[in-house]
C-alpha positions as CSV (number, residue, x, y, z in Angstrom):
1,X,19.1,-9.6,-3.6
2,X,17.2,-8.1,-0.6
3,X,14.1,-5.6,-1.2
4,X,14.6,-1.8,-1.0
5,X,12.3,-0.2,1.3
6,X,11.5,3.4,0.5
7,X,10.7,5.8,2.6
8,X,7.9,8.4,2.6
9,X,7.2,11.8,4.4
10,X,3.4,11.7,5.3
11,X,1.5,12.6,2.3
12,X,-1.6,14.4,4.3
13,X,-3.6,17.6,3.4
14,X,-3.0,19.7,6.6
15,X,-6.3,21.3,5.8
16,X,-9.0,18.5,4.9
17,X,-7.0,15.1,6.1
18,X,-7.1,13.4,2.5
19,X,-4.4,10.6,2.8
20,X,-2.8,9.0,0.3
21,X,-4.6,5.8,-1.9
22,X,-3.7,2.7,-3.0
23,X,-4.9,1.0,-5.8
24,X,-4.0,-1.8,-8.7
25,X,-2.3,-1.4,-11.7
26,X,-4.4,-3.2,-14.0
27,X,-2.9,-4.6,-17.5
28,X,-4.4,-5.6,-20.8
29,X,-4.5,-9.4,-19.3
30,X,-5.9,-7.8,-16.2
31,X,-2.8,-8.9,-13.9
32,X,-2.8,-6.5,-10.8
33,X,-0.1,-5.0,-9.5
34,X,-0.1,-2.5,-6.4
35,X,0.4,1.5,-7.4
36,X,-0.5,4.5,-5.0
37,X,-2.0,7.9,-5.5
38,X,-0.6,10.4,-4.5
39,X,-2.4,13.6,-3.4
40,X,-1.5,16.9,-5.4
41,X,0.4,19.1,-2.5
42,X,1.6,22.0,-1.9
43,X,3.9,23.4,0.5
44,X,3.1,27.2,1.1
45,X,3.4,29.4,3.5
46,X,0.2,32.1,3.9
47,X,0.1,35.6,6.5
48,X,-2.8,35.4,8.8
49,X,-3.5,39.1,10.5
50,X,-5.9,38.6,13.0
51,X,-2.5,36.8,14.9
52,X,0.0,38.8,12.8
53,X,1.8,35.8,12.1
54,X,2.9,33.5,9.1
55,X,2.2,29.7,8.9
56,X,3.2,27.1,6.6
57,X,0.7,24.7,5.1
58,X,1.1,21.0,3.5
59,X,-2.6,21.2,1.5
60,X,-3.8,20.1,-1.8
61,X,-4.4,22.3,-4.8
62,X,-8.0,22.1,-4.5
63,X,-7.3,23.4,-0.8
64,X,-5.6,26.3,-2.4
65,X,-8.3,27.3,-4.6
66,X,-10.7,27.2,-1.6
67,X,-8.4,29.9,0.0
68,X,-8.2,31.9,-2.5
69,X,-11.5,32.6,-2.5
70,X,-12.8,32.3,1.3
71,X,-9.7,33.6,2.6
72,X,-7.2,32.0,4.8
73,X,-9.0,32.6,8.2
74,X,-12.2,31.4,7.1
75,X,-11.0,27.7,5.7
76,X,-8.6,27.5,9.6
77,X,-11.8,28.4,11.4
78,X,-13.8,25.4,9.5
79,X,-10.9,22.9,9.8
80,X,-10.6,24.0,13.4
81,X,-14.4,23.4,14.2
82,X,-14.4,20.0,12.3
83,X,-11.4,19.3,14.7
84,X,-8.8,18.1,11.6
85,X,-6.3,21.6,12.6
């Protein structure tokens, strides 16, 4: 019986970068298997009005709650300076 491989769509913040990361399982007799960990995201779609336009986002929850309080504009002229957008 061959291996399955599976497929993933990239798991990457829009916003900040963060990536996925990988890791062991550890066990109770401290055999280590492989595991990943998978960023929190969030597909939304958010109205920018300087442009008068609408884009949609992949970014992580925390990324979210920074919006929600700069504001939309403020956390794509950051990303945009830092050169990630």
């Amino acid at each position: 019986m061959h291996a399955v491989k599976r497929i993933f769509m990239s798991r990457v913040c829009e916003i900040t970068g963060k990536r996925v990361m990988f890791g062991n399982n550890v066990s109770k007799s401290i055999n280590k298997t492989r595991r990943r960990f998978d960023i929190n995201l969030i597909k939304k779609r958010f109205y920018i009005p300087e442009e008068d336009k609408w884009i949609a986002l992949k970014i992580k929850a925390s990324v979210l709650k920074t919006i929600n309080k700069k504001g939309i504009s403020a956390v794509i002229k950051e990303a945009k300076a830092q050169g990630i957008l």
